[in-house]
TORBASE-222820 format. One record per residue (C-alpha): residue in one letter; x, y, z. Coordinates in nm, 3 decimals. Each point is the difference from the previous one (the first is absolute). Example, Ala and Ser with C-alpha at 12.3 -4.5 7.8 and 13.67 -1.06 7.14 Angstrom:
2
<site><resn>A</resn><east>1.230</east><north>-0.450</north><up>0.780</up></site>
<site><resn>S</resn><east>0.137</east><north>0.344</north><up>-0.066</up></site>
END
This chain:
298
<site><resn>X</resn><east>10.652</east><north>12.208</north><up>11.291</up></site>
<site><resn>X</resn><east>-0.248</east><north>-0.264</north><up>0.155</up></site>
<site><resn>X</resn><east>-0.282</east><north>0.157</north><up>-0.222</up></site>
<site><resn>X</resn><east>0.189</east><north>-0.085</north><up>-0.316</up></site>
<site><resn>X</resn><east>-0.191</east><north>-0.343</north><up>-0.036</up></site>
<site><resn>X</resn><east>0.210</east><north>-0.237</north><up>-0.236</up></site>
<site><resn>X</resn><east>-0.182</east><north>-0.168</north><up>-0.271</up></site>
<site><resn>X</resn><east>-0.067</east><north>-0.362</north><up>0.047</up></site>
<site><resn>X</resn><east>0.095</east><north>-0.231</north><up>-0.284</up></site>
<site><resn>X</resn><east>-0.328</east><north>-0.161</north><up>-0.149</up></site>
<site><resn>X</resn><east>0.103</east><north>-0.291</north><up>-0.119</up></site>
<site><resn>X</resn><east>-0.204</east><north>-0.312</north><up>-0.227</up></site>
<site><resn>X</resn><east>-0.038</east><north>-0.313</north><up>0.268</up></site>
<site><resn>X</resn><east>0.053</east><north>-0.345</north><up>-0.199</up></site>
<site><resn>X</resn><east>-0.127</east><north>-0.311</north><up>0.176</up></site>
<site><resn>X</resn><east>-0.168</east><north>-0.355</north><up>-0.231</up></site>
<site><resn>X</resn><east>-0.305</east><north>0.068</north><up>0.196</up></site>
<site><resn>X</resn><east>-0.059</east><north>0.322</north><up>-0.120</up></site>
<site><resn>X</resn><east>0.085</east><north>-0.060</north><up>-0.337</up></site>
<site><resn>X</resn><east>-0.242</east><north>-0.321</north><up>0.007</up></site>
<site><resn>X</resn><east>-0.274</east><north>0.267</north><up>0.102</up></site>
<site><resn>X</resn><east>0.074</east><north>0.294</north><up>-0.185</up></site>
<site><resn>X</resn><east>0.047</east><north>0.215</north><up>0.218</up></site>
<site><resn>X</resn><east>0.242</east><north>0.262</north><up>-0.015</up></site>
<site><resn>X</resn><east>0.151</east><north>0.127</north><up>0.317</up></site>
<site><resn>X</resn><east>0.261</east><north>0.264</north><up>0.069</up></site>
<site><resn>X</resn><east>0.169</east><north>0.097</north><up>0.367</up></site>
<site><resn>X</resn><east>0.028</east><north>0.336</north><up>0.092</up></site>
<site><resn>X</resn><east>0.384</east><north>-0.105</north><up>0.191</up></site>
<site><resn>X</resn><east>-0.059</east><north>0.261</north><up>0.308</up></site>
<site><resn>X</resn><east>0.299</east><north>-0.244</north><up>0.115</up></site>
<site><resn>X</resn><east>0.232</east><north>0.143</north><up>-0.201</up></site>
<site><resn>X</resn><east>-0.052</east><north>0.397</north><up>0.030</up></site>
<site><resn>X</resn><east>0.266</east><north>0.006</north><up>0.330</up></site>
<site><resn>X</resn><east>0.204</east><north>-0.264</north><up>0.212</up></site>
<site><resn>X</resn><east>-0.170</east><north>0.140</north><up>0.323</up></site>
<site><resn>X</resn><east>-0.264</east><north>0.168</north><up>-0.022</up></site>
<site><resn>X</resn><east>-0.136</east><north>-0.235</north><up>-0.228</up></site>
<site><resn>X</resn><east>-0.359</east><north>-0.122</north><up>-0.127</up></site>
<site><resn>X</resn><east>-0.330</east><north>0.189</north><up>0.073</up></site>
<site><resn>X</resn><east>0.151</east><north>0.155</north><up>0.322</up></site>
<site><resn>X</resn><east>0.174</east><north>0.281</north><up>-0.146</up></site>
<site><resn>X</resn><east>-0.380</east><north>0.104</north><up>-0.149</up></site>
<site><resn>X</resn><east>-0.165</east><north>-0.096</north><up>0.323</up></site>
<site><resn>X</resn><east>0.248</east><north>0.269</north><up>0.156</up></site>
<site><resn>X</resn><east>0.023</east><north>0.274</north><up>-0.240</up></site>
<site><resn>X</resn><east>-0.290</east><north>0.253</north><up>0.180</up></site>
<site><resn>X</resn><east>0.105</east><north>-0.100</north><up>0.351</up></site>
<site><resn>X</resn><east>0.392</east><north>0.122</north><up>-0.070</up></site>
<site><resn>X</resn><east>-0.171</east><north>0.307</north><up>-0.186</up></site>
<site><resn>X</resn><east>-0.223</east><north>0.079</north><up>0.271</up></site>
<site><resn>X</resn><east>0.250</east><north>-0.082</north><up>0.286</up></site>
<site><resn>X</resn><east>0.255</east><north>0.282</north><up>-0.204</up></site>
<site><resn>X</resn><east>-0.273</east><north>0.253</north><up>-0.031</up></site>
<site><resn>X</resn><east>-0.073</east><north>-0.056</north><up>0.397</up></site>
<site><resn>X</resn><east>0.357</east><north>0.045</north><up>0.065</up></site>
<site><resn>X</resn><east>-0.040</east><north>-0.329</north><up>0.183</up></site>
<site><resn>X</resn><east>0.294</east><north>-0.128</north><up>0.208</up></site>
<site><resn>X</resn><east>-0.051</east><north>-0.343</north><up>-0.188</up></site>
<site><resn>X</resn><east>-0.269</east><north>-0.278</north><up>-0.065</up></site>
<site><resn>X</resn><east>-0.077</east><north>-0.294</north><up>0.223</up></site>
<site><resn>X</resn><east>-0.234</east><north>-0.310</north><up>-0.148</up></site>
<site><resn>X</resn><east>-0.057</east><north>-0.352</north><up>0.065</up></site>
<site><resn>X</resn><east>0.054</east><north>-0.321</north><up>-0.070</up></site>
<site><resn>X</resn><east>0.193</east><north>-0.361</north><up>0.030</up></site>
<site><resn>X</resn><east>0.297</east><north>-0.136</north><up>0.042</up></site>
<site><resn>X</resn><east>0.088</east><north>-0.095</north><up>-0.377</up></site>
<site><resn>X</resn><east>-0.228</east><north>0.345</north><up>-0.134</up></site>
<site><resn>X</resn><east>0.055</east><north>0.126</north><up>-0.351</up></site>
<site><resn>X</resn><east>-0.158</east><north>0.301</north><up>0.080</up></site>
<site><resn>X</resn><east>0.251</east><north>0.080</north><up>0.325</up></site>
<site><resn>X</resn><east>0.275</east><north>-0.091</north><up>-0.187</up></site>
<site><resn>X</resn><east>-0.097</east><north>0.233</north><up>-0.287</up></site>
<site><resn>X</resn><east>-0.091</east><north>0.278</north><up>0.256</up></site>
<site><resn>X</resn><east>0.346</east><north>-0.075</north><up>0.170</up></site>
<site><resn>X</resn><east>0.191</east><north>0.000</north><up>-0.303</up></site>
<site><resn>X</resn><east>-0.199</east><north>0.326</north><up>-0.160</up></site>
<site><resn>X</resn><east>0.118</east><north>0.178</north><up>0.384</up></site>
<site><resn>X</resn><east>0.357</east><north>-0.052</north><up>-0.056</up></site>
<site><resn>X</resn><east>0.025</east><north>0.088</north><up>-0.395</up></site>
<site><resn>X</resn><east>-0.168</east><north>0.283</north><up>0.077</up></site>
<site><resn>X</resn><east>0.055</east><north>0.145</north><up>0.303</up></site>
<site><resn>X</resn><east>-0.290</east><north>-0.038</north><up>0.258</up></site>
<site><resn>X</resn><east>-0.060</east><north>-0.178</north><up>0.309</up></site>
<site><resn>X</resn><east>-0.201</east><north>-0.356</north><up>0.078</up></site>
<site><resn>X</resn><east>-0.137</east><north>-0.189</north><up>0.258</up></site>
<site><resn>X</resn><east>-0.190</east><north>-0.332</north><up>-0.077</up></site>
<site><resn>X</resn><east>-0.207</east><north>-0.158</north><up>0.231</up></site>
<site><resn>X</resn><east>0.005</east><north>-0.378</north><up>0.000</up></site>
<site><resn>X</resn><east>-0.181</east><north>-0.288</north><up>0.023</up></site>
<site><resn>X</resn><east>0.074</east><north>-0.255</north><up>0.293</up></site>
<site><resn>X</resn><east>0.308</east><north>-0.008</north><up>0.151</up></site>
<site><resn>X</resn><east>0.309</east><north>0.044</north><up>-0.055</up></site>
<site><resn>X</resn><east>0.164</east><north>-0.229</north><up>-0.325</up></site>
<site><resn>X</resn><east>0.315</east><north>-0.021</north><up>-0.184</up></site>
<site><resn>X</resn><east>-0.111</east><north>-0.006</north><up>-0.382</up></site>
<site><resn>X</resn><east>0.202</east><north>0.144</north><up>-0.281</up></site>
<site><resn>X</resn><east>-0.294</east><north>0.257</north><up>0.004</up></site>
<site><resn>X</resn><east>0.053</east><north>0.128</north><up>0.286</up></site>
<site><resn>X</resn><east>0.341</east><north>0.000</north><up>0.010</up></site>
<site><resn>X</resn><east>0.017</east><north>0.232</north><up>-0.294</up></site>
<site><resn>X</resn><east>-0.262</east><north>0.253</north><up>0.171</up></site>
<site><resn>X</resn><east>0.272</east><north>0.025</north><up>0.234</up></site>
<site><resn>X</resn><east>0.262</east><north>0.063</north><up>-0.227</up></site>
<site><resn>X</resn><east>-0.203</east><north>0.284</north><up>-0.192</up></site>
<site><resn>X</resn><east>-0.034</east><north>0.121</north><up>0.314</up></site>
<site><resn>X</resn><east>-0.370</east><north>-0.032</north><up>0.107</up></site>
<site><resn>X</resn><east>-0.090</east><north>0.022</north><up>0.370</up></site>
<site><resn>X</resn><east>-0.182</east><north>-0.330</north><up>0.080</up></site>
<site><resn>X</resn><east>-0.292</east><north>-0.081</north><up>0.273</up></site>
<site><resn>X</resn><east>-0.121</east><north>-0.350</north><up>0.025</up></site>
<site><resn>X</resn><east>-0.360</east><north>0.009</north><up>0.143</up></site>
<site><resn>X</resn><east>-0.119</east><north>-0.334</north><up>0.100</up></site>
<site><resn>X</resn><east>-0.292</east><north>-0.188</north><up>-0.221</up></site>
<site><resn>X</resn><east>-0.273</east><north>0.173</north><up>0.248</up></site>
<site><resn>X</resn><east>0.169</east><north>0.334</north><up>-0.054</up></site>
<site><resn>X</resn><east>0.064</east><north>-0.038</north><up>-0.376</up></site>
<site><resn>X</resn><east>-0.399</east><north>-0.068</north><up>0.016</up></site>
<site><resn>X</resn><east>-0.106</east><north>0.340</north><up>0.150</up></site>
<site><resn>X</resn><east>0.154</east><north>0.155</north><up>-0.343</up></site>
<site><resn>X</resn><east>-0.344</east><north>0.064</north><up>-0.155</up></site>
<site><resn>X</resn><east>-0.182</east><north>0.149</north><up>0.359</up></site>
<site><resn>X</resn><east>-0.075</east><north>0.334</north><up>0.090</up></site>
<site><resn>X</resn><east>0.287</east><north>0.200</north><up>0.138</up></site>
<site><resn>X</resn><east>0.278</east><north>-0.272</north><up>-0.107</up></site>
<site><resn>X</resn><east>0.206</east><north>0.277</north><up>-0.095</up></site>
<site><resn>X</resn><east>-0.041</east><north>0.231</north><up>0.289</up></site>
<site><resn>X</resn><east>0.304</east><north>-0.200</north><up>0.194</up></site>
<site><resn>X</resn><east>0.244</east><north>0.019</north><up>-0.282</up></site>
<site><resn>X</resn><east>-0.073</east><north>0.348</north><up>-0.089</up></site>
<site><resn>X</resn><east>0.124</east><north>0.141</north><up>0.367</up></site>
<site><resn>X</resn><east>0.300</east><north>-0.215</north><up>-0.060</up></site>
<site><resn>X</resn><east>0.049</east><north>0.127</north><up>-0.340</up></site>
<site><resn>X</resn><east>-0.195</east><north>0.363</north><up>-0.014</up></site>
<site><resn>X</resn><east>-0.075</east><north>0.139</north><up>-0.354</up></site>
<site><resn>X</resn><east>0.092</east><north>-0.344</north><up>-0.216</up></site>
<site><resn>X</resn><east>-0.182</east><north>-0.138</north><up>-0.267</up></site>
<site><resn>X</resn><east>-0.173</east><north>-0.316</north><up>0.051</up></site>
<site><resn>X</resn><east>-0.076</east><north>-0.223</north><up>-0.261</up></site>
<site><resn>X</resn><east>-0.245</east><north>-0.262</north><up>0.018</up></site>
<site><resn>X</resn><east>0.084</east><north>-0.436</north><up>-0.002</up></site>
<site><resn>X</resn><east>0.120</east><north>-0.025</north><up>-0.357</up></site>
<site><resn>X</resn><east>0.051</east><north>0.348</north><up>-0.118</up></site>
<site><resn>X</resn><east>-0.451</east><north>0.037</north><up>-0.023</up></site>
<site><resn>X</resn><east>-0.185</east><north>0.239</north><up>0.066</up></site>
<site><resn>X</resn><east>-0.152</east><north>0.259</north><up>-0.292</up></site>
<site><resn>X</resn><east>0.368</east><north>0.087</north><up>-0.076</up></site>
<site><resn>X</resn><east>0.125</east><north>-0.356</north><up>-0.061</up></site>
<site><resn>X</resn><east>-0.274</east><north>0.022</north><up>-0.247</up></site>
<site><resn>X</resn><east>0.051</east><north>0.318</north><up>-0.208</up></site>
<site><resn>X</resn><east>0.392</east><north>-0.121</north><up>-0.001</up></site>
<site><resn>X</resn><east>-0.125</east><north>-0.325</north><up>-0.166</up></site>
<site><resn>X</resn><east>-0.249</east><north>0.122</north><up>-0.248</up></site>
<site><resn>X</resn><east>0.345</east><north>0.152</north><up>-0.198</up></site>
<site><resn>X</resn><east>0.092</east><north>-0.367</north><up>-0.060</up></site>
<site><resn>X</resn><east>-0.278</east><north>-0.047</north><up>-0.273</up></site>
<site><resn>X</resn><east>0.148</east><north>0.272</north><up>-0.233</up></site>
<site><resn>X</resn><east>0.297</east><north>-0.151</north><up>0.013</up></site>
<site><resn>X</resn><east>-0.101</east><north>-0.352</north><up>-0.129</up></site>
<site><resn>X</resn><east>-0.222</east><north>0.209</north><up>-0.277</up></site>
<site><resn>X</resn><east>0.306</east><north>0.237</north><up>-0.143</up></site>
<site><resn>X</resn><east>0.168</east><north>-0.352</north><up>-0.092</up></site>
<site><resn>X</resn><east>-0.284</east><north>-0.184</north><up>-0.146</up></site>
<site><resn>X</resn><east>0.174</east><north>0.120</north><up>-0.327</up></site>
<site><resn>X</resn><east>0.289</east><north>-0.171</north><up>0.009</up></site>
<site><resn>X</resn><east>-0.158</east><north>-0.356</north><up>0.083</up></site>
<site><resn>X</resn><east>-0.245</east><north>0.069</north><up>-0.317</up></site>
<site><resn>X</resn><east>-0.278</east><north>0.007</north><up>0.223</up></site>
<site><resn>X</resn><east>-0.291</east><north>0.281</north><up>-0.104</up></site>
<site><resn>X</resn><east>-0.180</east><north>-0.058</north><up>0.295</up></site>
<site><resn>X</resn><east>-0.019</east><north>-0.259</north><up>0.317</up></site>
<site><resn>X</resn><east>-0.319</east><north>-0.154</north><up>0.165</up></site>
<site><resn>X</resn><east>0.128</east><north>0.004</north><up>0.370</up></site>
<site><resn>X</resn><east>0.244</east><north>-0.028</north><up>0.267</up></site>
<site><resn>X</resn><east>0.081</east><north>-0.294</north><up>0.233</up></site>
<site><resn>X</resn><east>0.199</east><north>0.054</north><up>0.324</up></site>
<site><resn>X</resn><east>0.052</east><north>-0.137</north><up>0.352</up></site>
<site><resn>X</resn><east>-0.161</east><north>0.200</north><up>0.279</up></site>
<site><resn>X</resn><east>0.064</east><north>0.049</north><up>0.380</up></site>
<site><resn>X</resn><east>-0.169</east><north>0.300</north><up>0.164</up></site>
<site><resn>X</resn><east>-0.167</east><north>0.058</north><up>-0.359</up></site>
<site><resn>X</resn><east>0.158</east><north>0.364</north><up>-0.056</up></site>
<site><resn>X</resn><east>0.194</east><north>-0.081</north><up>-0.307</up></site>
<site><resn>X</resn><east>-0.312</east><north>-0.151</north><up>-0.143</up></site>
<site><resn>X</resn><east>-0.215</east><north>0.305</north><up>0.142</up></site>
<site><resn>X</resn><east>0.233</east><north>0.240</north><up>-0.211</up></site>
<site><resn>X</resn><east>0.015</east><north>-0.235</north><up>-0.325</up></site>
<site><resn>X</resn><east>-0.414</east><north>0.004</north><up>0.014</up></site>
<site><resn>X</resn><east>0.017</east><north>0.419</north><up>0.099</up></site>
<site><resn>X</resn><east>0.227</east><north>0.070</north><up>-0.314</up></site>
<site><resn>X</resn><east>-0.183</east><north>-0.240</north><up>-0.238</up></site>
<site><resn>X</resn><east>-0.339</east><north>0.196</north><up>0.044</up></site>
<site><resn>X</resn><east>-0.172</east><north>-0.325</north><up>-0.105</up></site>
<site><resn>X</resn><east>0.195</east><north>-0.023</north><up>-0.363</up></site>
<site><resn>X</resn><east>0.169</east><north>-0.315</north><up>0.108</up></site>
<site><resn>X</resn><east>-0.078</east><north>-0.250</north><up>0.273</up></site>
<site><resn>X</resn><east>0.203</east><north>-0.100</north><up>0.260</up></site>
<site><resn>X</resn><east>0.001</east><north>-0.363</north><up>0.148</up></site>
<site><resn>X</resn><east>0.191</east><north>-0.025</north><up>0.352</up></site>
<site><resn>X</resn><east>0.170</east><north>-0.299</north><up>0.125</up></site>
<site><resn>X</resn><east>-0.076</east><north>-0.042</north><up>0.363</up></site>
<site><resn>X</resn><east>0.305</east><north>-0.085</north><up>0.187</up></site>
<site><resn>X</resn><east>-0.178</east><north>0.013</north><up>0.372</up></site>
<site><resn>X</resn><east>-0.293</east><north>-0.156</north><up>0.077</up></site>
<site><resn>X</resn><east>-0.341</east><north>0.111</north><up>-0.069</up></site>
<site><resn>X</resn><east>-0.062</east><north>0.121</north><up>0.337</up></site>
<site><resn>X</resn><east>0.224</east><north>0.241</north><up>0.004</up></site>
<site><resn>X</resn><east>-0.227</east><north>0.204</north><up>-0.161</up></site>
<site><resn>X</resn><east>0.198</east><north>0.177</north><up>-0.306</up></site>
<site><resn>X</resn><east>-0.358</east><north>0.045</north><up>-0.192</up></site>
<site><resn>X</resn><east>-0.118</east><north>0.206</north><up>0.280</up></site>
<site><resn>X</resn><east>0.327</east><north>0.183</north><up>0.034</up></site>
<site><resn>X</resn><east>-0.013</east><north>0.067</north><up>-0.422</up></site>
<site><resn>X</resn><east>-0.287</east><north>0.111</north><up>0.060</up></site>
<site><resn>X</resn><east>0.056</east><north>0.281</north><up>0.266</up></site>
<site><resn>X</resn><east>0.278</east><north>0.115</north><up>-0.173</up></site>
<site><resn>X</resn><east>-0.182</east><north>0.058</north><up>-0.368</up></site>
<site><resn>X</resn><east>-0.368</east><north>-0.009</north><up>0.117</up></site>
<site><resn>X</resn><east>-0.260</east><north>-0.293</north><up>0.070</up></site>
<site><resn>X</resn><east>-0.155</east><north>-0.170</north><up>-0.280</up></site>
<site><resn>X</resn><east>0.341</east><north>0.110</north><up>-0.248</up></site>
<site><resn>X</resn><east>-0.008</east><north>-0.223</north><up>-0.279</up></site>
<site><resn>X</resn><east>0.274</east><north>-0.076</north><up>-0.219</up></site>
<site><resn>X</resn><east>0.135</east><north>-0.309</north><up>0.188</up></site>
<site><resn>X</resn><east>-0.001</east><north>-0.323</north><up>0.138</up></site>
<site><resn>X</resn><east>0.201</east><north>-0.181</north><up>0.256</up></site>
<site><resn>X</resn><east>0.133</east><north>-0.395</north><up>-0.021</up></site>
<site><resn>X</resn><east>0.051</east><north>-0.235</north><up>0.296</up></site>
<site><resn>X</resn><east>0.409</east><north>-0.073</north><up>-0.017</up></site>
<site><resn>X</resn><east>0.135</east><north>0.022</north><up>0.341</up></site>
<site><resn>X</resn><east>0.070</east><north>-0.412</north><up>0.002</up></site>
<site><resn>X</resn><east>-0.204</east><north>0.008</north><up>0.344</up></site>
<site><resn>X</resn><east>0.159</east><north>0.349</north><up>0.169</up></site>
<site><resn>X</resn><east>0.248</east><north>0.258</north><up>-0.017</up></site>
<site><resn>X</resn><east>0.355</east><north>-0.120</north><up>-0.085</up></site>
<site><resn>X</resn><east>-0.149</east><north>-0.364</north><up>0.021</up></site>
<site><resn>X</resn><east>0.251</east><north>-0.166</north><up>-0.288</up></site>
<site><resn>X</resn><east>-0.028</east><north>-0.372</north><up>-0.132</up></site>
<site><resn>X</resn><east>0.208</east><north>-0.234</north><up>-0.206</up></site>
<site><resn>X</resn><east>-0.270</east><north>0.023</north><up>-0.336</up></site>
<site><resn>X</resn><east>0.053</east><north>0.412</north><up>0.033</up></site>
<site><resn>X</resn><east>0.378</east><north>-0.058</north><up>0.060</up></site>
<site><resn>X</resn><east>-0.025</east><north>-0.224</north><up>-0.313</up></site>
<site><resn>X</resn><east>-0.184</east><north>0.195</north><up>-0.193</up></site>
<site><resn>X</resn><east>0.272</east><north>0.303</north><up>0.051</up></site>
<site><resn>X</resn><east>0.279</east><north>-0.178</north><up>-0.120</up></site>
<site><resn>X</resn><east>-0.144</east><north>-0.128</north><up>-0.289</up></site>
<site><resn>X</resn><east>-0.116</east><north>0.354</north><up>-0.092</up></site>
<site><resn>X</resn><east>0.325</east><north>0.180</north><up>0.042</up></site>
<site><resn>X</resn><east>0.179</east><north>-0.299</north><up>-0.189</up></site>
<site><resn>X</resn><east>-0.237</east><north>0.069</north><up>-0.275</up></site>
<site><resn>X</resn><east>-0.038</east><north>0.404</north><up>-0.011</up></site>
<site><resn>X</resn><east>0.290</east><north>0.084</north><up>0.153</up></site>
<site><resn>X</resn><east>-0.184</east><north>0.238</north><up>0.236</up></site>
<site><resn>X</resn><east>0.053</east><north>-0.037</north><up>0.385</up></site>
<site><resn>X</resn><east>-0.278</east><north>-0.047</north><up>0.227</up></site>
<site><resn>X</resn><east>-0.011</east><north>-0.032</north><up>0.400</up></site>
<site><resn>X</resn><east>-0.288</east><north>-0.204</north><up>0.168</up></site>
<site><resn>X</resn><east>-0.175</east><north>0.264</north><up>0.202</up></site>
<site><resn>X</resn><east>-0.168</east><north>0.205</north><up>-0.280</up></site>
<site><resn>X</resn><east>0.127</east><north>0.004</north><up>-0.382</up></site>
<site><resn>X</resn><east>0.023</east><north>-0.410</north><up>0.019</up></site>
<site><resn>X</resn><east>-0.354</east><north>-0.058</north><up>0.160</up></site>
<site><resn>X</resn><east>-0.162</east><north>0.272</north><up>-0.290</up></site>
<site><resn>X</resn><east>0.187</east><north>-0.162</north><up>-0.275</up></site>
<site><resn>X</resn><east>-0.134</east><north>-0.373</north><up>0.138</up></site>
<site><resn>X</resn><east>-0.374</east><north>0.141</north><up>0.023</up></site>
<site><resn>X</resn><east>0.057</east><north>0.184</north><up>-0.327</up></site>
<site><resn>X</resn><east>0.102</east><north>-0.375</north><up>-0.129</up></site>
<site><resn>X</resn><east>-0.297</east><north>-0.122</north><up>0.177</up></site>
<site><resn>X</resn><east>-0.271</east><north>0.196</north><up>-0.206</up></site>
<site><resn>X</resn><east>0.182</east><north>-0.043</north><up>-0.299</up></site>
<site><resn>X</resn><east>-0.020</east><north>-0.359</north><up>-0.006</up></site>
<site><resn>X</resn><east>-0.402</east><north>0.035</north><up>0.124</up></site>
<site><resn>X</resn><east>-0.036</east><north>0.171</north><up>-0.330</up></site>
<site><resn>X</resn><east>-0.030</east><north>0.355</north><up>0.150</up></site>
<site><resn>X</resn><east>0.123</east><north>0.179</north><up>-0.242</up></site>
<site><resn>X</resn><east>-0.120</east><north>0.002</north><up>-0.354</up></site>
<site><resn>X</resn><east>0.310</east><north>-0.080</north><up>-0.328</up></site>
<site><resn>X</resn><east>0.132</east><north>0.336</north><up>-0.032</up></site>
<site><resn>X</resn><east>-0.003</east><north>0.160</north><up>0.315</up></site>
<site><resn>X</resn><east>0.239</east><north>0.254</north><up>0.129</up></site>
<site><resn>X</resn><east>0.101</east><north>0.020</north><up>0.351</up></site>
<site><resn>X</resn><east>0.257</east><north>0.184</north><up>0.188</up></site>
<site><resn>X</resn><east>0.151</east><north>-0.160</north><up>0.276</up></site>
<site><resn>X</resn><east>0.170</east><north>0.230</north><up>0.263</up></site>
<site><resn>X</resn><east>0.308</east><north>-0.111</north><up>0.143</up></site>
<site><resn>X</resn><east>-0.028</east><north>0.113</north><up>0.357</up></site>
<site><resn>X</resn><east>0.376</east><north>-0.024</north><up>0.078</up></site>
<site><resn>X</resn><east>0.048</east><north>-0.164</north><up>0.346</up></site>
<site><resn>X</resn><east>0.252</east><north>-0.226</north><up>-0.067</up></site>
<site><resn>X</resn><east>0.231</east><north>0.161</north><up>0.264</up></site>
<site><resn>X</resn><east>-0.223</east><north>-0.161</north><up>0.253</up></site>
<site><resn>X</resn><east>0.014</east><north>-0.375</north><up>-0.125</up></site>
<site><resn>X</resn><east>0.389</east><north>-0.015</north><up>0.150</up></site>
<site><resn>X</resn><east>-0.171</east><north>-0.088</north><up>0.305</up></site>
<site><resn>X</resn><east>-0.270</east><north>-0.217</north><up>-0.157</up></site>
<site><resn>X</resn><east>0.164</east><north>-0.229</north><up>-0.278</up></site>
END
């Protein structure tokens, strides 16, 4: 059943810049835990399926772009299961490998335009779709929302019931990408303040993820802090990140795709090299999953 969360592997990360620093760092693979509904997405949609079931909804209709993770997942979490999707898209109508597997898992598509894609966060944006589709669940850009956020808090115990078998006692803090900043939201929720949490940013700053963190756990939360690492915008990729990916999955042996994991892993490089980080530090690095959406990228 979709509430049966698998366990991510946690495994140790070994790159010659960490070991120059010494700092330890192990990935939390949220990659590996299913071939489609892969990565953080099938936390971000855990309470949304639950609460679309106990509404008897007809089926759940969300957001996003033409190469989404988080449609994809939602897509692919319909069909295994047995409930009903619409996504609403970004711009018009494309032939990616994204979208052409929403179609094949049987998601009903709606391209909306730039402007219309825009109106997603105004008053009443739902009204419209809600006529069309009376009684389904809608879930936020991204899988957010206060849901998105419980579902991701259940990711921390599952890094901590392995620390065991890596040797590891205890860990400072985590390091991940972040987007709409839910994943983060429910890392910092679950962690109560025992561990940090140090975010990635894949957009730019103005997209204003610390004021969205915020909402969602309370202004003035402590317990994290946020890093510039969108290379100059969403999906913006260049050849030193492209560079820097290979090199790292030569060396690790760990995949990576540009968009999130890649740019957090680059930052995370970034501050250890600044000296960030004192000899003996333990990080966890969370492994976002995402890579289905680099087919269209790389």
């Amino acid at each position: 059943m979709f509430e049966s969360l698998p366990l991510a592997p946690l495994q140790p990360l070994s790159l010659p810049w960490l070991s120059r620093a010494g700092v330890e760092v192990a990935v939390l693979r949220l990659d590996l835990i299913d071939p489609l509904i892969s990565g953080n997405k099938w936390f971000k949609l855990l309470e949304h399926v639950r609460e679309a079931r106990a509404a008897a909804a007809p089926g759940i209709i969300s957001l996003g772009g033409a190469h989404s993770n988080h449609l994809h997942a939602l897509a692919a979490a319909g069909l295994r299961f047995g409930f009903r999707t619409v996504g609403l898209l970004r711009g018009h109508p494309q032939d990616t490998p994204t979208v052409r597997d929403l179609h094949s898992f049987g998601m009903e598509l709606h391209w909306l335009g730039y402007g219309g894609y825009r109106a997603r966060h105004e008053p009443g944006f739902w009204v419209p779709w809600l006529a069309r589709y009376p009684g389904w669940h809608c879930v936020p850009e991204g899988g957010g929302g206060a849901q998105g956020v419980k579902g991701c808090a259940r990711i921390v115990e599952q890094a901590r019931c392995q620390l065991s078998a890596l040797g590891w006692p205890d860990y400072d803090g985590w390091w991940l990408a972040v987007g709409t900043g839910t994943t983060l939201a429910g890392l910092v929720a679950a962690e109560t303040g025992a561990h940090w949490v140090q975010g990635a940013l894949a957009v730019p700053g103005d997209h204003g993820v610390a004021e969205q963190v915020d909402s969602l756990l309370g202004a003035g939360r402590a317990g994290y802090v946020l890093h510039e690492a969108s290379r100059g915008g969403f999906a913006k990729v260049d050849a030193a990140l492209l560079a820097f990916i290979e090199a790292s999955e030569a060396e690790s042996g760990i995949p990576l795709e540009p968009l999130y994991t890649g740019k957090a892993l680059l930052a995370l490089y970034e501050q250890v090299e600044q000296g960030a980080f004192a000899p003996g530090t333990r990080l966890i690095f969370l492994h976002t999953g995402g890579l289905q959406g680099r087919r269209g990228l790389v």
